[in-house]
N, CA, C and O of each residue as an XYZ file, in Angstrom:
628
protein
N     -27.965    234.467    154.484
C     -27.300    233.876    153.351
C     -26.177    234.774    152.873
O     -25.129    234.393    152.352
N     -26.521    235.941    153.106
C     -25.103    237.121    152.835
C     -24.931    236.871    151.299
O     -23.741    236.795    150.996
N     -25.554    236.763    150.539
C     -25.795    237.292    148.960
C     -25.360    238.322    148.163
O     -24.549    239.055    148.730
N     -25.676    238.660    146.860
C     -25.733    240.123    146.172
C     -27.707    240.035    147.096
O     -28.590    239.187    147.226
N     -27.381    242.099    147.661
C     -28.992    242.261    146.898
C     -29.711    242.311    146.456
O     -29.706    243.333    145.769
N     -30.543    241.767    146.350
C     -31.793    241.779    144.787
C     -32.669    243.082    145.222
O     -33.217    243.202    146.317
N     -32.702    244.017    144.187
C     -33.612    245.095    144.458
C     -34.912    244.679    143.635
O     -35.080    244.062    142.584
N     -35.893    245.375    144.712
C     -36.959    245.578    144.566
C     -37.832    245.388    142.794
O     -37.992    246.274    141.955
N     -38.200    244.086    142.726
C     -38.745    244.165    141.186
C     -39.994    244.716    140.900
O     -40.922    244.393    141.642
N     -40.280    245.743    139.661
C     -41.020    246.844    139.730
C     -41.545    246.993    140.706
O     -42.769    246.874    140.760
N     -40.571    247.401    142.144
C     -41.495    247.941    142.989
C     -42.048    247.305    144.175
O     -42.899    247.732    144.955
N     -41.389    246.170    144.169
C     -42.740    245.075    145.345
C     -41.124    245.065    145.960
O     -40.071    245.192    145.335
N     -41.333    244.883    147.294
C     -40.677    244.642    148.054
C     -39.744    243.580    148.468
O     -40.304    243.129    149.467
N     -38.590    242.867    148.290
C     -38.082    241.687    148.658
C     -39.044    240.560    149.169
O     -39.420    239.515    148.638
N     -39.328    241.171    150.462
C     -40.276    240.057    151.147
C     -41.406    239.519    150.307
O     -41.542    238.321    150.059
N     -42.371    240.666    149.799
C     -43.320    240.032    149.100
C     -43.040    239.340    147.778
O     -43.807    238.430    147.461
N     -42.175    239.611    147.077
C     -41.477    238.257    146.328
C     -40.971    237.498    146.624
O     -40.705    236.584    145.843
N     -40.505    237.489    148.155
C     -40.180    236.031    149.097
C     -41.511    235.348    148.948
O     -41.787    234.665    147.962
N     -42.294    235.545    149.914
C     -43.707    235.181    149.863
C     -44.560    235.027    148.623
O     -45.562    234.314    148.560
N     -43.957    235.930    147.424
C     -44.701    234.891    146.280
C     -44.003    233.580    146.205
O     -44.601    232.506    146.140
N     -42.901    233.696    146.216
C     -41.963    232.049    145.386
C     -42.275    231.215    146.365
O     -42.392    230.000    146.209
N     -42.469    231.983    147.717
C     -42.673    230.430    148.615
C     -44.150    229.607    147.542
O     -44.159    228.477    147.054
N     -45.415    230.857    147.460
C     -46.685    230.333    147.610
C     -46.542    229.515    146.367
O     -47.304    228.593    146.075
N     -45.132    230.053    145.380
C     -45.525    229.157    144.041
C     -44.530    227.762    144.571
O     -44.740    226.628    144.141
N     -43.926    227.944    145.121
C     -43.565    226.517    145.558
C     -43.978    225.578    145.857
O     -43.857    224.481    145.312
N     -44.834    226.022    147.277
C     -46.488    225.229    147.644
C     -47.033    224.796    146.971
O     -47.385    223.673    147.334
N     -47.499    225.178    145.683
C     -48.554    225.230    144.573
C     -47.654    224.051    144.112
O     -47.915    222.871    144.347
N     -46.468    224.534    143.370
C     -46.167    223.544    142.497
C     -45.758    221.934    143.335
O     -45.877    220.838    142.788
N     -45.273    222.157    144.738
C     -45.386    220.457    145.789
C     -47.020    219.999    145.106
O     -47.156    219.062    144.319
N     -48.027    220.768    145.538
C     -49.110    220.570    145.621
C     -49.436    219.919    144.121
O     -50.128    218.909    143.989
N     -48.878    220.595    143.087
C     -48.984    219.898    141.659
C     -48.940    218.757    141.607
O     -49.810    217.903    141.432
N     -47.628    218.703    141.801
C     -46.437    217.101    142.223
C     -47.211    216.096    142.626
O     -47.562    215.209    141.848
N     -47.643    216.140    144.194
C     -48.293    215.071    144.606
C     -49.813    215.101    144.176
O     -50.087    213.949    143.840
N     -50.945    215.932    144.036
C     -51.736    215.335    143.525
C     -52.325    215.467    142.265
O     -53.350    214.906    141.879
N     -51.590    216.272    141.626
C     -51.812    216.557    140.259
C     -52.843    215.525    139.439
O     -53.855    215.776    138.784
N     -52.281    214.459    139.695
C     -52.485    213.025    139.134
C     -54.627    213.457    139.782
O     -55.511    212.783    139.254
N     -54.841    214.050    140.359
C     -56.253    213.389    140.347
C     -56.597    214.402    139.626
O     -57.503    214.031    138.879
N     -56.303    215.676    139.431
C     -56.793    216.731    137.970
C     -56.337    215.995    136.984
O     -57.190    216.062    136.100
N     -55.491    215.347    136.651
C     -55.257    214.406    135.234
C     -56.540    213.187    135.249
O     -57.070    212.978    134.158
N     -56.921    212.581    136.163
C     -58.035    212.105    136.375
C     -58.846    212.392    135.462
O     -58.968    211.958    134.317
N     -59.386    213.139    136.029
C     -60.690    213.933    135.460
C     -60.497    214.923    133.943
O     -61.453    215.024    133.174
N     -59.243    215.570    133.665
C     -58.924    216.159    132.577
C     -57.305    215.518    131.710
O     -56.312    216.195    131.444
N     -57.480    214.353    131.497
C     -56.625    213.570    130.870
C     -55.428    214.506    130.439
O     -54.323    214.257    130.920
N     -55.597    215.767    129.400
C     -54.567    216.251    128.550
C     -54.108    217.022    129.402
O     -53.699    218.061    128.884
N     -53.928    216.958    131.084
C     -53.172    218.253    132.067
C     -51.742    216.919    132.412
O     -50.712    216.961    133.084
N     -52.332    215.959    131.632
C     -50.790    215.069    131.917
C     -49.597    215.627    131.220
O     -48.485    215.245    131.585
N     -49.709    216.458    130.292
C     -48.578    217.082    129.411
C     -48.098    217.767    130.459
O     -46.891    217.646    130.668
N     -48.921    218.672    131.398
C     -48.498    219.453    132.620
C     -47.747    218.880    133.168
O     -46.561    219.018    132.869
N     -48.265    217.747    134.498
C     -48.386    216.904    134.998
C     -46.797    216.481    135.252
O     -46.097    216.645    136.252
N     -46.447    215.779    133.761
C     -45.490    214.403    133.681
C     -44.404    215.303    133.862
O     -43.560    214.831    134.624
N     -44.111    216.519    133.395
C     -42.908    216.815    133.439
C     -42.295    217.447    135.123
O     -41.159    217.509    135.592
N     -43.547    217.808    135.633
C     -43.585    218.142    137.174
C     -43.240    217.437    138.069
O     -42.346    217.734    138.862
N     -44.086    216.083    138.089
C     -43.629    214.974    138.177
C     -42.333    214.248    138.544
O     -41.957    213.863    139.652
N     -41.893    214.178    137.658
C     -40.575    213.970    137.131
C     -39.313    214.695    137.858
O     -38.340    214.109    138.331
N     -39.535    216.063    137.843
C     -38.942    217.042    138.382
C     -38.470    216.420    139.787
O     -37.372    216.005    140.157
N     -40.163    216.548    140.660
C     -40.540    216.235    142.031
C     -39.485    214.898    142.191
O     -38.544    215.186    142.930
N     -39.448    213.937    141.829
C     -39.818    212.830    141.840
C     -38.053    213.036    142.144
O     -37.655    212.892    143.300
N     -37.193    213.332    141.175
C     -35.859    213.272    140.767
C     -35.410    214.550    142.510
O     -34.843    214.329    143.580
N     -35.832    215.351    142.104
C     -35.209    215.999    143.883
C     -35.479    215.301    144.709
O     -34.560    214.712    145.277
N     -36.769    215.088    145.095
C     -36.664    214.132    146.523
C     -36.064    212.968    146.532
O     -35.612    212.460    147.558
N     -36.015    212.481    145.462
C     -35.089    210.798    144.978
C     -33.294    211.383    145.535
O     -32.494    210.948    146.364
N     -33.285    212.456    144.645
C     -31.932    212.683    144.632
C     -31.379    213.578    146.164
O     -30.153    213.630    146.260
N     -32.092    214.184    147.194
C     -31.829    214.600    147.842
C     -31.362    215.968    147.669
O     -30.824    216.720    148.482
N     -31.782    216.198    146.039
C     -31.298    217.883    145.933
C     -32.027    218.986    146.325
O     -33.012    218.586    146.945
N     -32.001    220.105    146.256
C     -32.524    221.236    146.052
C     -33.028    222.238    145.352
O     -32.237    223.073    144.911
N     -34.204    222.356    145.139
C     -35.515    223.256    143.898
C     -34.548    224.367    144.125
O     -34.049    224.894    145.119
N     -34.428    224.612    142.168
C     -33.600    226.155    142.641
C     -34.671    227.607    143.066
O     -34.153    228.720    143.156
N     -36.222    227.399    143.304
C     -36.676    227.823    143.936
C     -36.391    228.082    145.465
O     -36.800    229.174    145.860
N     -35.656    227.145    146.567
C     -35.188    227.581    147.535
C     -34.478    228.583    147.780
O     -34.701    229.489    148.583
N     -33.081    228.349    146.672
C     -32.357    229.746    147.232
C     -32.324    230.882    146.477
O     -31.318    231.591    146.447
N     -33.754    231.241    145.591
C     -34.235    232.276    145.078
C     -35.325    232.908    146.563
O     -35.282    234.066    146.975
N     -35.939    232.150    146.956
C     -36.648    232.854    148.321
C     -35.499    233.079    149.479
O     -35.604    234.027    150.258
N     -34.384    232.145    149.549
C     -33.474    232.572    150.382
C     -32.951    234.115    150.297
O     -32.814    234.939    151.202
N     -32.664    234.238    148.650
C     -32.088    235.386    148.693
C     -32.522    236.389    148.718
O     -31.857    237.411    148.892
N     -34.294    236.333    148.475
C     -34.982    237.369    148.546
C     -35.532    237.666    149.882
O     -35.859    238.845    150.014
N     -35.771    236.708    151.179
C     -35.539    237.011    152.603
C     -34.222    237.728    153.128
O     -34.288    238.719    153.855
N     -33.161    237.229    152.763
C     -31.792    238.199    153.219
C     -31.979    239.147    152.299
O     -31.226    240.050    152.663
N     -32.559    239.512    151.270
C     -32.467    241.038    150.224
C     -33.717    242.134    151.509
O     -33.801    243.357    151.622
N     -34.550    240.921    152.319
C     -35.311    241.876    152.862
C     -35.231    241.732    154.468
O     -36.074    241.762    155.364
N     -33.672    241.543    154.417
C     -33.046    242.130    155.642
C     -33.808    240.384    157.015
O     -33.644    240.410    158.235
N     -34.407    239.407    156.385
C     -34.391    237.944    157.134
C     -33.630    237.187    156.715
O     -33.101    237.222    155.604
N     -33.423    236.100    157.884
C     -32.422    234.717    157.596
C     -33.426    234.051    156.876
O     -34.612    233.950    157.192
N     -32.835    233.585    155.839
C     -33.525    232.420    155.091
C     -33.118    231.184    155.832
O     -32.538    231.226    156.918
N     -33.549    229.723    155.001
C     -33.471    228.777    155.843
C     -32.627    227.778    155.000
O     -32.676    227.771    153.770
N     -31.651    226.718    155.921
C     -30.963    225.764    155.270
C     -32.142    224.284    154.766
O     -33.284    224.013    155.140
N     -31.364    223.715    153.953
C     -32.063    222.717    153.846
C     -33.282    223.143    152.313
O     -33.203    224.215    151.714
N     -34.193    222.161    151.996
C     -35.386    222.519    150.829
C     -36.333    222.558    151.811
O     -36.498    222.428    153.024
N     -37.124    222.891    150.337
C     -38.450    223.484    150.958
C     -39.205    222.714    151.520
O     -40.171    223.195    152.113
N     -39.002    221.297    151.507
C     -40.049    220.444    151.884
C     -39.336    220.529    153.333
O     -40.089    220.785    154.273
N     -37.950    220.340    153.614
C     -37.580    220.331    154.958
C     -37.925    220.842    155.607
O     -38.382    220.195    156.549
N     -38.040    222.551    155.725
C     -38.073    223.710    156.644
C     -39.486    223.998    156.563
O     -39.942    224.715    157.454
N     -40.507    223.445    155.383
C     -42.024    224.197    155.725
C     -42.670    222.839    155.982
O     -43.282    222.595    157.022
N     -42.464    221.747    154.738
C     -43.672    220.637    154.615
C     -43.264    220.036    156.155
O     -44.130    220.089    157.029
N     -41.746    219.385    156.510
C     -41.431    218.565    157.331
C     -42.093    219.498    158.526
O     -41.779    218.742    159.445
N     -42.473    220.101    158.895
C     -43.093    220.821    160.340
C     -44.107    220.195    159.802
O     -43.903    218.988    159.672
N     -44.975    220.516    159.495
C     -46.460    220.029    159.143
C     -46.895    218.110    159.558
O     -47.625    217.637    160.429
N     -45.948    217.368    158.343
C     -46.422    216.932    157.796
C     -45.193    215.218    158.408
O     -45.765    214.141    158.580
N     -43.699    215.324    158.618
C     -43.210    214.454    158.565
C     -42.792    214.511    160.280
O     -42.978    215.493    160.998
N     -42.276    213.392    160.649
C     -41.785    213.445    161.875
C     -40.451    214.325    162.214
O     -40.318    215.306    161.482
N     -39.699    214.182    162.952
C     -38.810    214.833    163.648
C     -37.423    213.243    163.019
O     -37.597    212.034    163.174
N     -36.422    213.825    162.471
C     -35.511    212.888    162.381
C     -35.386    212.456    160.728
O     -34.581    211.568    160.447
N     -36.124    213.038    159.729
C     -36.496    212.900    158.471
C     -34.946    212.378    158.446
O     -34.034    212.718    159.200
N     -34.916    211.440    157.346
C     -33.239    210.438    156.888
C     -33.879    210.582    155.894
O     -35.073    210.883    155.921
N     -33.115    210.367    154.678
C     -32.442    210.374    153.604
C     -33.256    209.152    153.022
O     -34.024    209.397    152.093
N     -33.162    207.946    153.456
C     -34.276    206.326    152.872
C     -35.747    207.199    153.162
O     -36.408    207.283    152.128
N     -36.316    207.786    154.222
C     -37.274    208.421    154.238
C     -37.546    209.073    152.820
O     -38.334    208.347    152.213
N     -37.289    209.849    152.295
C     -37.170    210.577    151.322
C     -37.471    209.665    150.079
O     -38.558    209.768    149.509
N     -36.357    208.623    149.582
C     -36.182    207.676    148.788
C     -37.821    206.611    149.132
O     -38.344    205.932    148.248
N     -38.297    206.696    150.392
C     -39.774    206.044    149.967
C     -40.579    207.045    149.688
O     -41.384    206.838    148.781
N     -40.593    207.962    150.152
C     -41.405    209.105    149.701
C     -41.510    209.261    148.040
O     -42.596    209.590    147.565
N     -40.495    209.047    147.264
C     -40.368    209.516    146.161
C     -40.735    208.337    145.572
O     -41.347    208.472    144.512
N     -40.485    206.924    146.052
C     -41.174    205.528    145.430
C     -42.925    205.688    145.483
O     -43.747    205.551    144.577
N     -43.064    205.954    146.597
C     -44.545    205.873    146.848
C     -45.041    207.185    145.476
O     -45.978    206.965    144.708
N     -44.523    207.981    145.444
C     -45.019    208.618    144.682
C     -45.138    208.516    143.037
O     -45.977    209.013    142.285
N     -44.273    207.893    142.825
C     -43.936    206.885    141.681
C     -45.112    205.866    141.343
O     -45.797    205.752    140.327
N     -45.108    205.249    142.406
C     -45.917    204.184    142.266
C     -47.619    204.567    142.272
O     -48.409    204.206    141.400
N     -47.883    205.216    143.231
C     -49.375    206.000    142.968
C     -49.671    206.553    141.487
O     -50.699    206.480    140.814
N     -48.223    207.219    141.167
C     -48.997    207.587    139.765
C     -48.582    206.773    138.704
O     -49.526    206.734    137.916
N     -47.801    206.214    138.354
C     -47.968    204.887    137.374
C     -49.437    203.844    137.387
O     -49.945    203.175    136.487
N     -49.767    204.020    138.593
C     -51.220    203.549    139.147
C     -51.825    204.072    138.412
O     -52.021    203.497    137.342
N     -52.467    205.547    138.663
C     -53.097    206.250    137.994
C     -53.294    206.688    136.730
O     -54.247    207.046    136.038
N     -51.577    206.498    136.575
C     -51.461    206.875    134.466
C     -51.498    205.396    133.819
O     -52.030    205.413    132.709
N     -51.245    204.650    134.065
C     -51.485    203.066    133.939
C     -53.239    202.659    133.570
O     -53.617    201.885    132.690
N     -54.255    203.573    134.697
C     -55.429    202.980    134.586
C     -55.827    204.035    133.338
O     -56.534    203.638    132.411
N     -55.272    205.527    133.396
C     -55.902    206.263    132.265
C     -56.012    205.513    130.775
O     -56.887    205.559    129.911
N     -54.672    204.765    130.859
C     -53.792    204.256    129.350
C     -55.117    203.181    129.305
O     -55.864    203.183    128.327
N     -55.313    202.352    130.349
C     -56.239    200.871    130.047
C     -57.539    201.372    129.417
O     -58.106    200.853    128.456
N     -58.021    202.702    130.250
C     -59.257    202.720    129.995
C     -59.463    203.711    128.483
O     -60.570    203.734    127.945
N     -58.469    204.376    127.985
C     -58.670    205.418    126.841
C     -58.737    204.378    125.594
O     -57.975    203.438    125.369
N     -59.809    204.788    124.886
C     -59.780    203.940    123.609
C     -58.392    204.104    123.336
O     -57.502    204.872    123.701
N     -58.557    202.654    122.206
C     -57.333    202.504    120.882
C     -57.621    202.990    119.681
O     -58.656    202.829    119.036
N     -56.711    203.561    119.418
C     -56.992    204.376    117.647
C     -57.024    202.838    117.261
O     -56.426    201.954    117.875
N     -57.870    202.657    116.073
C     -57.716    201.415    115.058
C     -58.394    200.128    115.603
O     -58.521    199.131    114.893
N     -58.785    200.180    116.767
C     -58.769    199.227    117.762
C     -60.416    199.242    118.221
O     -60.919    198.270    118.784
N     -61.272    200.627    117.865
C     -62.248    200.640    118.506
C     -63.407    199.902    118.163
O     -63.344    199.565    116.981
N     -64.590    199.462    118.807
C     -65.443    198.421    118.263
C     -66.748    199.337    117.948
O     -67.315    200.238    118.565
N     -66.921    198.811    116.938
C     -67.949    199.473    115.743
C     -69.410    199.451    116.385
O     -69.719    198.457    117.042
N     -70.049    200.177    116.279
C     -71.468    199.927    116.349
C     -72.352    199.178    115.702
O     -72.574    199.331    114.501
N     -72.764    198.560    116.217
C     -73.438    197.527    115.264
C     -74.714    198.354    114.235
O     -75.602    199.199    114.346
N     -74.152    197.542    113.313
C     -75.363    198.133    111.735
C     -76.442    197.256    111.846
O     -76.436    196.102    112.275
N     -77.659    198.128    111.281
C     -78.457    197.215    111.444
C     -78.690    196.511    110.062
O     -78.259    197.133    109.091
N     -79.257    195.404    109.842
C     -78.484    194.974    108.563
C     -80.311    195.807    107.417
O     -81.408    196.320    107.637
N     -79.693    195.511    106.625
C     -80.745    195.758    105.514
C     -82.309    195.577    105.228
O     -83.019    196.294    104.523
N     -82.642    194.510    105.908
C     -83.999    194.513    106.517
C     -84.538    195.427    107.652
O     -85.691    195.579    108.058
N     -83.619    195.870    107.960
C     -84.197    196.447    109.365
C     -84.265    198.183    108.930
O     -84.925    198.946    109.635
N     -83.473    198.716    107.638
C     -83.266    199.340    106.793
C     -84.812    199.555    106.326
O     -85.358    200.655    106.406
N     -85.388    198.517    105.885
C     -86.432    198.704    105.089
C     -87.792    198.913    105.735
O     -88.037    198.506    106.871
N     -88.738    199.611    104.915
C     -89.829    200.918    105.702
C     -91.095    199.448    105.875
O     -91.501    198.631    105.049
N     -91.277    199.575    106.765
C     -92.705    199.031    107.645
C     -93.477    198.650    106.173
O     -93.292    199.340    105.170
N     -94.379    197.438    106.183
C     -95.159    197.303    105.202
C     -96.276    198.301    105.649
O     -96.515    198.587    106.822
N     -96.959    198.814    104.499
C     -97.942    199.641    104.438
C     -99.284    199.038    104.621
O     -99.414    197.963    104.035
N    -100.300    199.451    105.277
C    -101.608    199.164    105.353
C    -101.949    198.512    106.498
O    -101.021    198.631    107.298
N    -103.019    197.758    107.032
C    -103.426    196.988    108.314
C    -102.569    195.384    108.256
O    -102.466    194.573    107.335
N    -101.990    195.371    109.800
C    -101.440    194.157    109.727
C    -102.491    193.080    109.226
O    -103.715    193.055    109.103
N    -101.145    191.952    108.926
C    -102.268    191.010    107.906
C    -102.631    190.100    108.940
O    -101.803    189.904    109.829
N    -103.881    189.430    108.983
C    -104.623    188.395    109.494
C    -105.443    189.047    110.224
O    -105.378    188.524    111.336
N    -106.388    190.131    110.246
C    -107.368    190.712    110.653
C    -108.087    190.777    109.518
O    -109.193    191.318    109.518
């Protein structure tokens, strides 16, 4: 990338702050797409969640680039490696995970599908969470049922 050098932050080496930002990159893809099933189960990580989301949703839509990429770029050339063209999903996820030939509409369903799974998911949270004002009362028992057992042996013995 032929950059300024970034020296060494307290001490850790270029590379291994390459290798952190990748792993928080990972982490945070990993947020992105399934986040939605820890919101599942812990409703209020949607505050997390939505804005991640969103993020995800808008780069791969838009075809841009996490400015996480060319912060690990520059910290591979600070530690003397070629970093890589393209995002992060290109150069690590696409080996893994997508075919050979990734286009641009590829991407644009990728980012629908992902859309749509979680509107799914935040859609069913919304149906199923009570309504303030809205909730149905427990039934009272009315006033007879209030009142204490007659005292002594049932009658007709």
């Amino acid at each position: 990338m032929g950059g300024p050098a970034i020296p060494a932050f307290l001490g850790i080496p270029p590379q291994v702050l390459a290798d952190g930002v990748l792993l928080l990159h990972a982490a945070f893809v990993l947020w992105v797409t399934l986040g939605v099933l820890a919101v599942w189960r812990w409703p209020r990580l949607a505050l997390l969640h939505l804005p991640a989301l969103c993020w995800g949703v808008w780069i791969i839509g838009s075809g841009g680039i996490c400015p996480l990429t060319p912060l690990e770029n520059e910290l591979l050339a600070a530690a003397g490696e070629s970093g890589y063209r393209g995002g992060f999903i290109e150069h690590w996820v696409q080996r893994l995970v997508y075919p050979p030939g990734l286009q641009r509409w590829h991407q644009a369903v990728m980012a629908a599908v992902l859309v749509v799974v979680n509107v799914g998911v935040y859609g069913r949270l919304l149906w199923r969470r009570p309504r303030t004002g809205h909730r149905r009362r427990a039934s009272r028992p009315g006033p007879a049922a209030d009142a204490a057992p007659p005292a002594g042996p049932p009658a007709g013995r």
